[in-house]
py3Dmol code that shows the C-alpha trace and the ligand (Angstrom):
import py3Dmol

protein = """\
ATOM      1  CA  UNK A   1     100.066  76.229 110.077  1.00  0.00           C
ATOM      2  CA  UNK A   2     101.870  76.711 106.418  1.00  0.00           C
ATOM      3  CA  UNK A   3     105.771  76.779 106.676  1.00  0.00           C
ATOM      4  CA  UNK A   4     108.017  79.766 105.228  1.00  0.00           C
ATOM      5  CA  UNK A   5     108.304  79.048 101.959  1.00  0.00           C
ATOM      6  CA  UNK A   6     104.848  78.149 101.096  1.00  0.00           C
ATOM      7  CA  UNK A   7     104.407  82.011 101.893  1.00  0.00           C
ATOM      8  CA  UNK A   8     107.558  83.176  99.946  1.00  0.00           C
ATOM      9  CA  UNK A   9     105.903  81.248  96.949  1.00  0.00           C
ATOM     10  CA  UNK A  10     102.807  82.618  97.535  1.00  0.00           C
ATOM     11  CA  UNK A  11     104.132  86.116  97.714  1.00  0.00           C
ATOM     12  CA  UNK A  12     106.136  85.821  94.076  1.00  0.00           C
ATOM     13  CA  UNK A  13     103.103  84.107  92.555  1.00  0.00           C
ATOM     14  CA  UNK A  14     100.988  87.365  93.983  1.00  0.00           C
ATOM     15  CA  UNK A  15     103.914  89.819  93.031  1.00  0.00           C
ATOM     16  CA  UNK A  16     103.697  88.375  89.394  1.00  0.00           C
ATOM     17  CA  UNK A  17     100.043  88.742  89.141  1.00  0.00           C
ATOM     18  CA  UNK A  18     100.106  91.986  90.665  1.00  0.00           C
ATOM     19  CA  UNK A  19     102.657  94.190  90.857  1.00  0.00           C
ATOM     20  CA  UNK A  20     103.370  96.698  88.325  1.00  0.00           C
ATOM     21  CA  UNK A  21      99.478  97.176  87.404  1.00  0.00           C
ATOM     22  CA  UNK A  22      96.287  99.239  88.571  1.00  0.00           C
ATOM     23  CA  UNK A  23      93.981  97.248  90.343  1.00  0.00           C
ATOM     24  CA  UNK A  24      90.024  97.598  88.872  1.00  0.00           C
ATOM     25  CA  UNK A  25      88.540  96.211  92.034  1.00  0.00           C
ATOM     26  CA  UNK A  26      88.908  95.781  95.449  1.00  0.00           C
ATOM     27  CA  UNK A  27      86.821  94.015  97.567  1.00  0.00           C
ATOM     28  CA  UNK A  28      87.894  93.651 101.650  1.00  0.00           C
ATOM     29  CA  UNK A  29      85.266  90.833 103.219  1.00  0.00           C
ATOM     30  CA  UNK A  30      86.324  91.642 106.839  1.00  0.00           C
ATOM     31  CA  UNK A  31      83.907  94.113 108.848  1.00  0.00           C
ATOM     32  CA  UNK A  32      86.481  96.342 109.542  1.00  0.00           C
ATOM     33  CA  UNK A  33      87.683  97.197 106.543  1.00  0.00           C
ATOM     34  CA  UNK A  34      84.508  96.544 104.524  1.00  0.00           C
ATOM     35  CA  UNK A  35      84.361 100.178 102.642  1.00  0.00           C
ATOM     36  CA  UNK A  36      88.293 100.369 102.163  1.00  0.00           C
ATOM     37  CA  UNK A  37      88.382 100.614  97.884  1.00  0.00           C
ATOM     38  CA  UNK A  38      91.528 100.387  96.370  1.00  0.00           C
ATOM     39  CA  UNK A  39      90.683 101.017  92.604  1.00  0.00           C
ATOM     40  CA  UNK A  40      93.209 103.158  90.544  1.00  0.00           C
ATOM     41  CA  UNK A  41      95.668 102.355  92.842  1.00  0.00           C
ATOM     42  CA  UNK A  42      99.304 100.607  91.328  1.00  0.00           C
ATOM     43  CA  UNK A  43     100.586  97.486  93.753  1.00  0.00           C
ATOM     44  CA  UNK A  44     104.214  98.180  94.006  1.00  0.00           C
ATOM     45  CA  UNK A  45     105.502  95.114  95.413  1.00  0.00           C
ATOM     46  CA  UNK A  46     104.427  91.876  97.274  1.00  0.00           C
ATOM     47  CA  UNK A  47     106.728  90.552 100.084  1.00  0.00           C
ATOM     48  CA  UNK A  48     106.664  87.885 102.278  1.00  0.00           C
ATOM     49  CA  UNK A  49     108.226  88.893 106.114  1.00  0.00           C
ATOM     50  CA  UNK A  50     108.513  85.048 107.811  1.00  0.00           C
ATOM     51  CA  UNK A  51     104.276  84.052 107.308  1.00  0.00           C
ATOM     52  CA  UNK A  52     103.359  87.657 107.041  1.00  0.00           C
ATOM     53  CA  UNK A  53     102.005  88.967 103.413  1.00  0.00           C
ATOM     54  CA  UNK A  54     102.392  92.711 102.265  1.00  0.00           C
ATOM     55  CA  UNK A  55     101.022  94.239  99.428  1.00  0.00           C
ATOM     56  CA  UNK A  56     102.380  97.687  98.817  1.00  0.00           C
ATOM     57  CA  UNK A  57     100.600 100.107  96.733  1.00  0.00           C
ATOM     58  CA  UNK A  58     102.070 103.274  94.939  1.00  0.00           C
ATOM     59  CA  UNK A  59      99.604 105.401  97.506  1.00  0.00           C
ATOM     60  CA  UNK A  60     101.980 104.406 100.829  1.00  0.00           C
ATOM     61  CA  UNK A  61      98.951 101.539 102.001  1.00  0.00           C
ATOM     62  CA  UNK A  62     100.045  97.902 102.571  1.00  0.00           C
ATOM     63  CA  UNK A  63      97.572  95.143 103.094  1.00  0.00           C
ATOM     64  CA  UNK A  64      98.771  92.902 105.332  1.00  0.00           C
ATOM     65  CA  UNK A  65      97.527  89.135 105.838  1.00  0.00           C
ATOM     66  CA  UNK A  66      98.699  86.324 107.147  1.00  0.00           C
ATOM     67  CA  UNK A  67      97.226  82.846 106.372  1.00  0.00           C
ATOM     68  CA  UNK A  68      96.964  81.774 109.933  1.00  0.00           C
ATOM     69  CA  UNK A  69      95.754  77.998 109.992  1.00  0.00           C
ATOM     70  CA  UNK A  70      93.377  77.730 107.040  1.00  0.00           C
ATOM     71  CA  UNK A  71      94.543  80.464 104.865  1.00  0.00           C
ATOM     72  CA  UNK A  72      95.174  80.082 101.175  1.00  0.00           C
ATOM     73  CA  UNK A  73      95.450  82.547  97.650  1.00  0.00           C
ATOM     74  CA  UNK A  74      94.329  81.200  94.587  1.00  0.00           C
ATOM     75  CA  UNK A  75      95.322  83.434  91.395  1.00  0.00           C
ATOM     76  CA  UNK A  76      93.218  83.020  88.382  1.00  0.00           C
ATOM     77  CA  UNK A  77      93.469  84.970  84.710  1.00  0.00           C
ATOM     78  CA  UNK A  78      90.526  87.426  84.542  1.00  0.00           C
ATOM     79  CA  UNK A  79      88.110  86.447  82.020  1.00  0.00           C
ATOM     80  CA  UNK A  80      85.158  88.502  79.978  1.00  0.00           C
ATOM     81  CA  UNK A  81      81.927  87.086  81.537  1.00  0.00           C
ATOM     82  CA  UNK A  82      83.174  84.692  84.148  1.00  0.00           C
ATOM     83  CA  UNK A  83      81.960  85.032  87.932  1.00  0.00           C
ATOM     84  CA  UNK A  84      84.459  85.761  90.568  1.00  0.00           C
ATOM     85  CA  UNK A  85      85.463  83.669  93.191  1.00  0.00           C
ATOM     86  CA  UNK A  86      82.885  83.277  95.507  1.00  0.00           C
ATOM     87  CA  UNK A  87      82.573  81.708  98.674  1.00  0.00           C
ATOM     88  CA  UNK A  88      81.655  82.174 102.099  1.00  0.00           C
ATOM     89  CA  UNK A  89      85.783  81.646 102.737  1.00  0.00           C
ATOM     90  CA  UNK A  90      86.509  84.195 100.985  1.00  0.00           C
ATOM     91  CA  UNK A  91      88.268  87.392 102.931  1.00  0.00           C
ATOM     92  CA  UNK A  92      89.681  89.378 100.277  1.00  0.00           C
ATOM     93  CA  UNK A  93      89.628  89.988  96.228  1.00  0.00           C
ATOM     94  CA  UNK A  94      91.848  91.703  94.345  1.00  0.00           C
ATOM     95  CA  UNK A  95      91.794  92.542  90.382  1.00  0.00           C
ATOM     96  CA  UNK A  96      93.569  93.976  87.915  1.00  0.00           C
ATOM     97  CA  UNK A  97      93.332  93.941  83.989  1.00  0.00           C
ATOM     98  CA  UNK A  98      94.694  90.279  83.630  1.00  0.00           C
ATOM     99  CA  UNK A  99      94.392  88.581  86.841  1.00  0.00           C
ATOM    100  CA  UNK A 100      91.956  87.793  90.178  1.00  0.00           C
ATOM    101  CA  UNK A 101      93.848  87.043  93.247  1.00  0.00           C
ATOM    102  CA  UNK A 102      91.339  86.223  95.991  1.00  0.00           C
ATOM    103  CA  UNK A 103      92.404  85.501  99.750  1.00  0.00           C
ATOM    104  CA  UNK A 104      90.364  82.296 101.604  1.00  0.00           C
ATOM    105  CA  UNK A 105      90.132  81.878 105.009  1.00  0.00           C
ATOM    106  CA  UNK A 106      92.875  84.632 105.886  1.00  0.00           C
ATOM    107  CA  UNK A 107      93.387  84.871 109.691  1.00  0.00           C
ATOM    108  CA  UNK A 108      94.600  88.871 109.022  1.00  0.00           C
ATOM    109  CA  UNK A 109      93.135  90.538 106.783  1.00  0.00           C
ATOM    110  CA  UNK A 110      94.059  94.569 107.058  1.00  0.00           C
ATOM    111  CA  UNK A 111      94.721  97.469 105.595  1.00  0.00           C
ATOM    112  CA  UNK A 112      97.568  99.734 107.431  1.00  0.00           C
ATOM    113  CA  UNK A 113      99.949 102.414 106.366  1.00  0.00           C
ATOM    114  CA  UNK A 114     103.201 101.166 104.677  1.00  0.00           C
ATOM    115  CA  UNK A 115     104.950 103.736 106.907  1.00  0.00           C
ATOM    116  CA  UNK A 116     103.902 101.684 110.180  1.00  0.00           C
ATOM    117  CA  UNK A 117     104.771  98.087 109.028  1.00  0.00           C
ATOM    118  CA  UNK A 118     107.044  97.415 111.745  1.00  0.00           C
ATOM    119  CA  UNK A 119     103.562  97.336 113.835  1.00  0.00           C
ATOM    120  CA  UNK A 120     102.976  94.179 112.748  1.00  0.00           C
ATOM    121  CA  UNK A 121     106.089  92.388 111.604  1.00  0.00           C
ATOM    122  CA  UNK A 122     108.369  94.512 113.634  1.00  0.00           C
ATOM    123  CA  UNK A 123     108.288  91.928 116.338  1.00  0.00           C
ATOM    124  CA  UNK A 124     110.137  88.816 113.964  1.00  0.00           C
ATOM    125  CA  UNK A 125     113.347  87.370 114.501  1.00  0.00           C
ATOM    126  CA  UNK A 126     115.347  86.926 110.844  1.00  0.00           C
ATOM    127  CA  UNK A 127     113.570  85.967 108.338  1.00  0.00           C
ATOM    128  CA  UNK A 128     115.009  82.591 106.583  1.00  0.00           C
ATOM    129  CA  UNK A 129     113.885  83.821 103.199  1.00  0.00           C
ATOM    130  CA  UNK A 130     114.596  87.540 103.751  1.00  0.00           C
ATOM    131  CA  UNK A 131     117.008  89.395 101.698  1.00  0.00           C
ATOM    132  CA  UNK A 132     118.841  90.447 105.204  1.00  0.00           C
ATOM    133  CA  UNK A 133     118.534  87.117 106.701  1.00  0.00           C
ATOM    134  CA  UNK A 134     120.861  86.997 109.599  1.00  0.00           C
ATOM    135  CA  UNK A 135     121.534  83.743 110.895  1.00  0.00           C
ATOM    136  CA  UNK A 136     124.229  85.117 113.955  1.00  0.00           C
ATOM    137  CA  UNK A 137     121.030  87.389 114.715  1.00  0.00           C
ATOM    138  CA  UNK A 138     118.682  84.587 115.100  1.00  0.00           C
ATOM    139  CA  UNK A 139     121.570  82.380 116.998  1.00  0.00           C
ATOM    140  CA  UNK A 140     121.856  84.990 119.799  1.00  0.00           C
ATOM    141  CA  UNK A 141     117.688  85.146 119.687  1.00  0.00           C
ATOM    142  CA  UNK A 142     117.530  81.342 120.378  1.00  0.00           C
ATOM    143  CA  UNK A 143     119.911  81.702 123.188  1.00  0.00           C
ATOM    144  CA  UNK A 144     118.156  84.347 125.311  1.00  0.00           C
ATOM    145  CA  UNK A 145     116.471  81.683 126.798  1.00  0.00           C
ATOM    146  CA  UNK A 146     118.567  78.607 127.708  1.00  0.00           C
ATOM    147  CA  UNK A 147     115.899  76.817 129.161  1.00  0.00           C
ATOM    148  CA  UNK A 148     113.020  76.798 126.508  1.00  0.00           C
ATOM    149  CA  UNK A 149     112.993  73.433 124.371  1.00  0.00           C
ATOM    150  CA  UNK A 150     114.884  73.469 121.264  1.00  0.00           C
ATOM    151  CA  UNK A 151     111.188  72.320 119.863  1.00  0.00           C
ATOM    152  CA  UNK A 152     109.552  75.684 120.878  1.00  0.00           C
ATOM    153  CA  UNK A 153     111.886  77.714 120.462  1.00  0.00           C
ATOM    154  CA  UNK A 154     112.786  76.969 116.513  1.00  0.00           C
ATOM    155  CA  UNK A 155     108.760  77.644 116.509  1.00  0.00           C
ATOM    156  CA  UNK A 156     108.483  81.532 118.130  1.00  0.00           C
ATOM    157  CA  UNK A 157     108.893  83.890 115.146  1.00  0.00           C
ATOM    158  CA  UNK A 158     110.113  86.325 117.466  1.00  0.00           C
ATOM    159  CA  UNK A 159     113.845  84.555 117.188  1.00  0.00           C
ATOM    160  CA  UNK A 160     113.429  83.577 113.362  1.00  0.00           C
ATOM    161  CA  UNK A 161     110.040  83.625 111.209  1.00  0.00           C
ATOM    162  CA  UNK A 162     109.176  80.781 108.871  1.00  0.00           C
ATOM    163  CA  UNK A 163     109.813  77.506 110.681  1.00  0.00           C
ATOM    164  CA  UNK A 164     106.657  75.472 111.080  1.00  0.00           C
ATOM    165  CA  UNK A 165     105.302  72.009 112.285  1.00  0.00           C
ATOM    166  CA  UNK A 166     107.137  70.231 109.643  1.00  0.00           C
ATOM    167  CA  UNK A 167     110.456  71.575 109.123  1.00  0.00           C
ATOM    168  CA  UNK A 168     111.277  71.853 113.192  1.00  0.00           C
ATOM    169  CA  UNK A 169     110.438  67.934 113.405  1.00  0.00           C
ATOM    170  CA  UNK A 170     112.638  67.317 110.662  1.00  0.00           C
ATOM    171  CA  UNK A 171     115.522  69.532 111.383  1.00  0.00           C
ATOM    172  CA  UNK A 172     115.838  68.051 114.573  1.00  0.00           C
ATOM    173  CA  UNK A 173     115.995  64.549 113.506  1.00  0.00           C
ATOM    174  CA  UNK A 174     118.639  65.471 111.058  1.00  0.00           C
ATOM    175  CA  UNK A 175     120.759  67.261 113.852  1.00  0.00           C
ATOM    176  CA  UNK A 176     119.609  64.398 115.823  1.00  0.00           C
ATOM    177  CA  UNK A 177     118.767  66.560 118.912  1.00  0.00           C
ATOM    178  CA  UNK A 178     115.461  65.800 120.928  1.00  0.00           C
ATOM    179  CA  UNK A 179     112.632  68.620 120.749  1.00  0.00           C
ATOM    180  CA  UNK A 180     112.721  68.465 124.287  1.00  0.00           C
ATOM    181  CA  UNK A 181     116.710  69.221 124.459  1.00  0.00           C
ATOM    182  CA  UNK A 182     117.210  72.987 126.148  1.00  0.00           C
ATOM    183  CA  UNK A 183     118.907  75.720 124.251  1.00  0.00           C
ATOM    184  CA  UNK A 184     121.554  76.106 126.207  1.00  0.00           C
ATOM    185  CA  UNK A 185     122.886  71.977 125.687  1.00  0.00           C
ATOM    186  CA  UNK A 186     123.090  72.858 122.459  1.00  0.00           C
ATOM    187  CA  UNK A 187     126.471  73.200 121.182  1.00  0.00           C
ATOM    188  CA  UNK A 188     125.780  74.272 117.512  1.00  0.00           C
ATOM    189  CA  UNK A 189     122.676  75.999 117.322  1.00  0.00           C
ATOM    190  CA  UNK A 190     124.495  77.477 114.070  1.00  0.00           C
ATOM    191  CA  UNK A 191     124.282  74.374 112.458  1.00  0.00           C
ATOM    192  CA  UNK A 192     120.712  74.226 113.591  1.00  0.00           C
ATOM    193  CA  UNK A 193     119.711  77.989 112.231  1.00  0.00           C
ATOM    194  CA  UNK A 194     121.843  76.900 108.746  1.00  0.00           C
ATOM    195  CA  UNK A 195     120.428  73.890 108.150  1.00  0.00           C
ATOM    196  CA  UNK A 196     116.735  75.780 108.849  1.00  0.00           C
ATOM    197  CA  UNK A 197     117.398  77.925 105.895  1.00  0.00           C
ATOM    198  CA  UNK A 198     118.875  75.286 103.876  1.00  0.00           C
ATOM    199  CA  UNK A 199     115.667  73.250 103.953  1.00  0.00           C
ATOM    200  CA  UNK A 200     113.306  76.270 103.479  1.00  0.00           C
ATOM    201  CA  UNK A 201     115.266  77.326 100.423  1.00  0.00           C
ATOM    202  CA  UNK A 202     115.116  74.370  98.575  1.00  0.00           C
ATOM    203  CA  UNK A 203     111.889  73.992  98.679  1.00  0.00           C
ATOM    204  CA  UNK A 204     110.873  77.494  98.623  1.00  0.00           C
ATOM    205  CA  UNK A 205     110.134  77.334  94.947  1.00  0.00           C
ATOM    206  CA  UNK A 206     108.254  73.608  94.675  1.00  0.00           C
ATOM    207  CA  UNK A 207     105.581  72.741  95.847  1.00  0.00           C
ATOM    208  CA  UNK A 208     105.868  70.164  99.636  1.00  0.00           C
ATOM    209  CA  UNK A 209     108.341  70.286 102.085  1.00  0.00           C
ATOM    210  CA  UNK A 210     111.009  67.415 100.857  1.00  0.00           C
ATOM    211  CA  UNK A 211     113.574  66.642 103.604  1.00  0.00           C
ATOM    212  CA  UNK A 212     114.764  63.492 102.277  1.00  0.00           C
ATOM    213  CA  UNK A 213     115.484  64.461  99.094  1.00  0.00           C
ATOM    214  CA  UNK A 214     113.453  62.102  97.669  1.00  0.00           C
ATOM    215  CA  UNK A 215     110.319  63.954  96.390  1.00  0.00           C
ATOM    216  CA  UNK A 216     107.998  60.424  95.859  1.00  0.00           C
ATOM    217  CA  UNK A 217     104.843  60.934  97.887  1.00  0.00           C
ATOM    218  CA  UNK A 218     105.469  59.209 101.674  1.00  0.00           C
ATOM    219  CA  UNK A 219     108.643  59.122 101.160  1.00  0.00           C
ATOM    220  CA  UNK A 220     109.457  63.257 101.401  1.00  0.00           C
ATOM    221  CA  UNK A 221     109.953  63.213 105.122  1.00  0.00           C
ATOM    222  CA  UNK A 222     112.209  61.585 108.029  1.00  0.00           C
ATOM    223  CA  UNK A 223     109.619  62.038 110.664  1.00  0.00           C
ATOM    224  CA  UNK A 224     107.029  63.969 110.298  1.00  0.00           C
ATOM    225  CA  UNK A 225     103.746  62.464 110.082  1.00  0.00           C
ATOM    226  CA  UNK A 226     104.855  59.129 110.881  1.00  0.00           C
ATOM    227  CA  UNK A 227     104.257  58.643 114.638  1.00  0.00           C
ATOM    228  CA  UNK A 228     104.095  54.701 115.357  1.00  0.00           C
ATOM    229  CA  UNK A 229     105.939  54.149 112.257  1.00  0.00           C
ATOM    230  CA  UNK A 230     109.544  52.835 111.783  1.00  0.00           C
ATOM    231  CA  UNK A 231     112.654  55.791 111.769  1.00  0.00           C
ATOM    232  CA  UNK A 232     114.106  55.561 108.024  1.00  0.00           C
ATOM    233  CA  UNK A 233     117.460  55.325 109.712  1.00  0.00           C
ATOM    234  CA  UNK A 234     117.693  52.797 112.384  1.00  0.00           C
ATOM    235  CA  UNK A 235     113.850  51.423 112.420  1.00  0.00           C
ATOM    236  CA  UNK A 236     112.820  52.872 115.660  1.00  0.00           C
ATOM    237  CA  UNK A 237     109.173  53.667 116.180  1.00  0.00           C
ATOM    238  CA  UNK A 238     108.647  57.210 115.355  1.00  0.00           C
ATOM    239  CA  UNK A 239     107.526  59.229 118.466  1.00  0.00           C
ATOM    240  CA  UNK A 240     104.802  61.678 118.543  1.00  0.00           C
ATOM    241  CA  UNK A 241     103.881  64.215 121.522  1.00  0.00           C
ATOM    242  CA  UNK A 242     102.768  67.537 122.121  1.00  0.00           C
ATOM    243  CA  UNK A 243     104.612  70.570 123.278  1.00  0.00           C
ATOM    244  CA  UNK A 244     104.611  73.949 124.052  1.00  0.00           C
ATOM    245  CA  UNK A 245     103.358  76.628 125.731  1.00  0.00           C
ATOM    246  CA  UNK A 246      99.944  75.675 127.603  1.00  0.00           C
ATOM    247  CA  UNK A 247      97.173  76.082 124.802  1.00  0.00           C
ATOM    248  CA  UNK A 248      99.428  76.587 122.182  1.00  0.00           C
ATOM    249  CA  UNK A 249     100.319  73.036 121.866  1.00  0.00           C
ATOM    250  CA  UNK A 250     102.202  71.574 118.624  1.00  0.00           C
ATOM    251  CA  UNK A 251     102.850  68.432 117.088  1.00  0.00           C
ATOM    252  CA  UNK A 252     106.339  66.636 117.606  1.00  0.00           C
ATOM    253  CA  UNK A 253     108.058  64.233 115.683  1.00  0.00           C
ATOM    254  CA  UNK A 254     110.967  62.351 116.800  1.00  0.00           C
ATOM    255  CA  UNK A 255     113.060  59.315 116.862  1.00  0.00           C
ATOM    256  CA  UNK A 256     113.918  58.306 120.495  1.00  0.00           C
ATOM    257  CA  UNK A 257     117.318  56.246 119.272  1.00  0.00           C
ATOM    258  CA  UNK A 258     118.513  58.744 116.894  1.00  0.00           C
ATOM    259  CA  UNK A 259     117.572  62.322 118.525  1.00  0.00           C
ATOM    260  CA  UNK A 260     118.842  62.975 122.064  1.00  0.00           C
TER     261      UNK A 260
END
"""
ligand_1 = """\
1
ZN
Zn 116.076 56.473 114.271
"""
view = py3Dmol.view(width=600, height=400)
view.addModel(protein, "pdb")
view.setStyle({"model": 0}, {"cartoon": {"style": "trace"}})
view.addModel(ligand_1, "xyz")
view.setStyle({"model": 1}, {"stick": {}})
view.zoomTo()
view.show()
């Protein structure tokens, strides 16, 4: 499951293909939306709302996709003569003058009214990379539920949108709180939210999800894909388990001696 800012990146690498120009060709590989044609029409903008993508065009439409597990945009220069990206993967194509941007694997892929957005990202906490991002907001989301595991909870987008696998394990080692640790034992779950944004904006704009700040490969994250291995900071073995809801189970990370 990609993490916030690989989406925010992905959004400003789509808005600078994009927006601002007529799109030549549209081509939606989803049943549903198989005869929707969006030639002449001018993208607007192209936000990112937690891991949801919208592109607005000038005639009040937004597609909306989100990359699910598998999902990935690639963005290529348009050239005379050259085939399109084809592949069985592929979900959506869009083209203007200059560029191709072509959606893989998409888990959404849909075409809705601008107007009735808030259908489908109405339901998400703050966003960490939002304009509006409101970290009191998401600290009095967390909290409705005292009970639910710090671990989980950091993970519903419905109290903030863009935490993932990755930066939950790692947050919580560097608060040094267990993923298992209830809401309500937490005294600072503003530090928590804070540092959550920290981490996503620094590496909103690179590519990897550096938590060490050291940026040599292996050597990027505390724990994180290193179950069995020995904690950076006191030489622990690394912990790994699953939790969550039942069928919705995700990978933990954590250091038994440093997170309690
Ligand atoms: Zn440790």
């Amino acid at each position: 499951m990609p993490e916030g800012d690989v989406i925010w990146s992905t959004a400003r690498r789509l808005h600078e293909a994009l927006a601002g120009q007529v799109l030549i060709r549209s081509d939606f590989r989803v049943p549903k939306f198989a005869t929707v044609d969006l030639r002449e029409q001018l993208v607007t903008e192209v936000v990112s709302r937690g891991k949801h993508l919208l592109i607005r065009t000038g005639d009040g439409l937004t597609v909306h996709t989100h990359l699910k597990m598998e999902g990935f945009w690639r963005v290529r220069a348009v050239r005379p003569g050259a085939h399109s990206a084809e592949s069985a993967k592929l979900r959506l194509l869009l083209v203007n003058a200059q560029w191709e941007a072509a959606g893989y694997s998409l888990g959404v892929t849909e075409v809705i009214r601008t107007a009735d957005e808030e259908s489908v990202v109405g339901h998400l906490g703050p966003d960490l990379l939002g304009p509006d991002w409101d970290p009191a907001l998401a600290v009095s989301r967390l909290a409705r539920d005292p009970d639910q595991p710090i671990g989980t909870a950091l993970l519903d987008q419905r109290n903030l949108a863009g935490l993932g696998n990755v930066y939950v394990s790692e947050l919580l080692f560097l608060r040094g709180l267990d993923p298992a640790r209830p809401v309500g034992s937490i005294k600072d779950l503003r530090a928590v939210v804070d540092l959550g944004h920290r981490l996503l904006d620094a590496n909103k704009a690179r590519p990897g999800h550096v938590t060490t700040g050291d940026t040599r490969r292996g050597m990027e994250n505390w724990v994180y894909g290193r179950g069995g291995r020995p904690c950076r900071r006191c030489g622990t073995r690394i912990k790994k388990g699953e939790q969550g809801p039942a069928g919705e189970e995700r990978l933990r990370f954590w250091c038994p001696n440093c997170q309690l």
